[in-house]
C-alpha positions in Angstrom: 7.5 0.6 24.2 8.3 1.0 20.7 5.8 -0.3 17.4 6.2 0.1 14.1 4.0 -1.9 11.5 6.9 -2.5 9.4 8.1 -5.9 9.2 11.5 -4.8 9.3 11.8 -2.4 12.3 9.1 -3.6 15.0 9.1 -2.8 18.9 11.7 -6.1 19.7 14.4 -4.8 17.3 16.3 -2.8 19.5 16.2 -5.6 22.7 19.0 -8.3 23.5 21.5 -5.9 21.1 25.0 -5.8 22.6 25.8 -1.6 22.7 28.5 -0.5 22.5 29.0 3.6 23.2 31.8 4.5 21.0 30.2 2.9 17.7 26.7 3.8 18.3 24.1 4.6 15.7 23.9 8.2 14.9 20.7 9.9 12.5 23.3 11.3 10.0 25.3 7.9 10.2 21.4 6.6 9.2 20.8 8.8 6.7 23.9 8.2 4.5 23.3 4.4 4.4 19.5 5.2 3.4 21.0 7.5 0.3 23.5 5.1 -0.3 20.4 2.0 -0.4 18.6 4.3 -2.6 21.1 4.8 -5.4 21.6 1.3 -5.4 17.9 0.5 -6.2 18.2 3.1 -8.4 21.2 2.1 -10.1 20.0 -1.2 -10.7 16.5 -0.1 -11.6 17.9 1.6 -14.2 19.6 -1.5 -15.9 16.1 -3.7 -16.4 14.5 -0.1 -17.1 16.5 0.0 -20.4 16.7 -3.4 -21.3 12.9 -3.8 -20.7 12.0 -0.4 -22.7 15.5 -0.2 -25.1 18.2 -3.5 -25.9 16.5 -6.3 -24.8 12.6 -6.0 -23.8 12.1 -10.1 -23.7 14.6 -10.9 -21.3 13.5 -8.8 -18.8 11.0 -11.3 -17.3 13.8 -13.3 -15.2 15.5 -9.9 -13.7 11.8 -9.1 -12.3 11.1 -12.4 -10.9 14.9 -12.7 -9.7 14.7 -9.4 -7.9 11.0 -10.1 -6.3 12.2 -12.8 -5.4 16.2 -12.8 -4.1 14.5 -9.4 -2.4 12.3 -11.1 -0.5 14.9 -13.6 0.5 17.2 -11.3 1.6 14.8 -9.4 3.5 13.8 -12.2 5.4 17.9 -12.7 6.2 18.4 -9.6 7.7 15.0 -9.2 9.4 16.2 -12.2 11.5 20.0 -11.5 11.2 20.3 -7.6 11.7 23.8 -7.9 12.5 24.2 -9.2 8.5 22.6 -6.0 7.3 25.7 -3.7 6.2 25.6 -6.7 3.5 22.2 -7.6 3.0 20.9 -4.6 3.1 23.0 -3.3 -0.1 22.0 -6.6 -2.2 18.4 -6.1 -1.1 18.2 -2.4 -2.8 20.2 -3.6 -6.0 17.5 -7.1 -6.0 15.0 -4.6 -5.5 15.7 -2.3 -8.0 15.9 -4.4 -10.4 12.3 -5.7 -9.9 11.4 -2.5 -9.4 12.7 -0.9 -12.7 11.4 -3.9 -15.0 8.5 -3.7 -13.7 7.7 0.6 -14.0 9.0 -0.6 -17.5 6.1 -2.0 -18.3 3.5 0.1 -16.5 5.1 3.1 -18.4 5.2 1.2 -21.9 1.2 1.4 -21.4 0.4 4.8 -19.2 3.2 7.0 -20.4 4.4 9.4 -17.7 2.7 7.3 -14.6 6.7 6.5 -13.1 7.2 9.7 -13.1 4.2 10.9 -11.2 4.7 7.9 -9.2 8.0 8.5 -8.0 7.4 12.3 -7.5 4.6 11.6 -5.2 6.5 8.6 -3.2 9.3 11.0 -2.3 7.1 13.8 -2.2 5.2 11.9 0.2 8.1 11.2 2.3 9.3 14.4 2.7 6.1 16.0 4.1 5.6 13.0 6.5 9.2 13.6 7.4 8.4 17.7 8.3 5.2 16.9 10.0 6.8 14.0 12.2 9.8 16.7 12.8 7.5 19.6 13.6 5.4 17.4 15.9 2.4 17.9 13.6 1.5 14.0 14.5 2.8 12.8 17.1 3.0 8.6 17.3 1.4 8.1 20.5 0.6 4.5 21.4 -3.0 4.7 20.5 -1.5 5.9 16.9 1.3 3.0 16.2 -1.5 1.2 17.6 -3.7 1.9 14.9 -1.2 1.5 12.0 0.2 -1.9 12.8 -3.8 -2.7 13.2 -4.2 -1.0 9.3 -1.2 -2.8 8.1 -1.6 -6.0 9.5 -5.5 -6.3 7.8 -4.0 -4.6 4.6 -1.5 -8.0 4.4 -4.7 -10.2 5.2 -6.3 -8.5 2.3 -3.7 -9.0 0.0 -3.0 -13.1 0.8 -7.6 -13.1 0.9 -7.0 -11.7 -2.7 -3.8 -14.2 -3.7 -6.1 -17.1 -2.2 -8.7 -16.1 -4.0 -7.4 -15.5 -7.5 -5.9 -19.0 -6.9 -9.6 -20.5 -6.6 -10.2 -18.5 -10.0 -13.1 -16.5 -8.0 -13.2 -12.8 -9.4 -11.8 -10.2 -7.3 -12.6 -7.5 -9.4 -13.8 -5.3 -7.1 -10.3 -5.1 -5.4 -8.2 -4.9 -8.7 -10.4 -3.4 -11.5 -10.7 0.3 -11.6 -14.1 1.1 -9.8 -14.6 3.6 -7.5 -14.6 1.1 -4.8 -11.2 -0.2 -5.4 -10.1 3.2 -6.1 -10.9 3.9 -2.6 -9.0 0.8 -1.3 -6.2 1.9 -3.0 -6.2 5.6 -1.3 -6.5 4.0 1.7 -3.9 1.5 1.5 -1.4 4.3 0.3 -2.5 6.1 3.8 -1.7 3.4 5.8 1.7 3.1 3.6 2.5 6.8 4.1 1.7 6.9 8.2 4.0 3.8 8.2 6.4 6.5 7.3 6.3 8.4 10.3 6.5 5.3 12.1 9.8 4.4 11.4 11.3 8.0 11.5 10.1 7.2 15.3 11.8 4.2 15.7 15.4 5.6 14.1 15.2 8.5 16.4 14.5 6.0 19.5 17.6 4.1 18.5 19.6 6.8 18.4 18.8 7.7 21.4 19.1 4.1 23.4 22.9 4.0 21.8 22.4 1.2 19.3 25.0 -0.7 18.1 26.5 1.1 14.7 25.5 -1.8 12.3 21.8 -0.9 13.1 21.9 2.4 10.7 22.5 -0.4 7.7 19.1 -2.0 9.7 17.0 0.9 10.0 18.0 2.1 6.1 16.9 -1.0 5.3 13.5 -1.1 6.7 12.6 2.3 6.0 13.7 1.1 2.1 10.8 -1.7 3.0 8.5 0.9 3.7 9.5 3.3 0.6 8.9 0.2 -1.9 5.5 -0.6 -0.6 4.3 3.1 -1.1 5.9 3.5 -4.6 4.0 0.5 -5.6 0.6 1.3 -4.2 1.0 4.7 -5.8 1.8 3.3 -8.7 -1.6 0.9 -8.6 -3.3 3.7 -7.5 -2.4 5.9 -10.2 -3.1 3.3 -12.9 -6.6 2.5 -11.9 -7.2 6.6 -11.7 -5.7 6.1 -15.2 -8.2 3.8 -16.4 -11.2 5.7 -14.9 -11.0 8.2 -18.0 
């Protein structure tokens, strides 16, 4: 049985879908929508990027919050509606990036350079965990995507302790500040992000191979978009506490 600790593609995706032989998903079919998704984000990253660092810097604010949240919104839609994806999952990139790009605004306004290293690494990232799931360097046993969804599911209990938390106006310093204990949490967490990685390579390849309907390619895109996000921006934290270490 299939598992994947992404939200977005889990082990149930791929049951009760009516497939159809002759418009099945293919991995190049996938591939194209998950370049396509990713100019999109970048496209519209690109737009709150200049107006939060060029035209316009105060009205950025709403085009972050909008994006967070219309992209969480929208991800929730085609999470539960994956035959909606060939429409959601285009908004979602463009929602995306423009949180996304308003938001590397800022962090670059005060650690010049740290997007940059930030976005290298994410795709660096995805491309080695992309040769070592095709060379069969790990291989996602059970036991593995076992693990993960274990790691993944405590990292999101961690984060809503934290939100909780900061809401009761206790310090959580040790989590956010720039020790070497939070340092650590944050190399960990981007593990757990990266290894997600190889987990939904896994599950593309296993829907390509049970015949999944075509509309699934504009699914699987989408999640492994999910997972791409989430590593970008605990890179980015992580590089920004190294940052503050000097």
């Amino acid at each position: 049985m299939m598992r994947t600790a992404n939200p977005a593609l889990n082990s149930k995706t791929f049951l009760s879908l009516p497939y159809v032989t002759d418009q099945s998903m293919t991995l190049q079919g996938t591939t194209n929508k998950t370049i396509i998704l990713l100019i999109l984000a970048v496209l519209a990253a690109g737009y709150t990027w200049e107006m939060a660092l060029g035209w316009e810097p105060a009205r950025v604010t709403p085009w972050i919050v909008g994006g967070l949240l219309g992209g969480l919104v929208v991800g929730i839609i085609t999470a539960f509606k994956k035959h909606l994806a060939p429409y959601t999952a285009p908004l979602y990139a463009v929602l995306e990036g423009l949180f996304l790009g308003g938001v590397s605004a800022r962090f670059e306004s005060s650690y010049p350079g740290i997007v940059f290293q930030a976005v290298a690494l994410t795709f660096g990232t995805l491309f080695c965990l992309l040769l070592v799931y095709k060379t069969r360097l790990i291989r996602p046993t059970e036991n593995f995507k076992l693990g993960v969804f274990a790691a993944t599911g405590g990292i999101g209990l961690f984060y809503f302790a934290i939100l909780i938390l900061n809401l009761l106006h206790i310090d959580t310093g040790f989590a956010l500040a720039s020790s070497p204990l939070s340092i650590g949490i944050s190399l960990f967490i981007v593990i757990i992000a990266a290894l997600n990685l190889v987990l939904d390579f896994d599950f593309i390849e296993s829907g390509v191979a049970l015949g999944a309907p075509r509309y699934m390619e504009w699914y699987a895109a989408f999640g492994l978009l999910v997972t791409l996000v989430w590593l970008y921006l605990e890179i980015l934290r992580l590089l920004v506490k190294l940052r503050d270490r000097r």
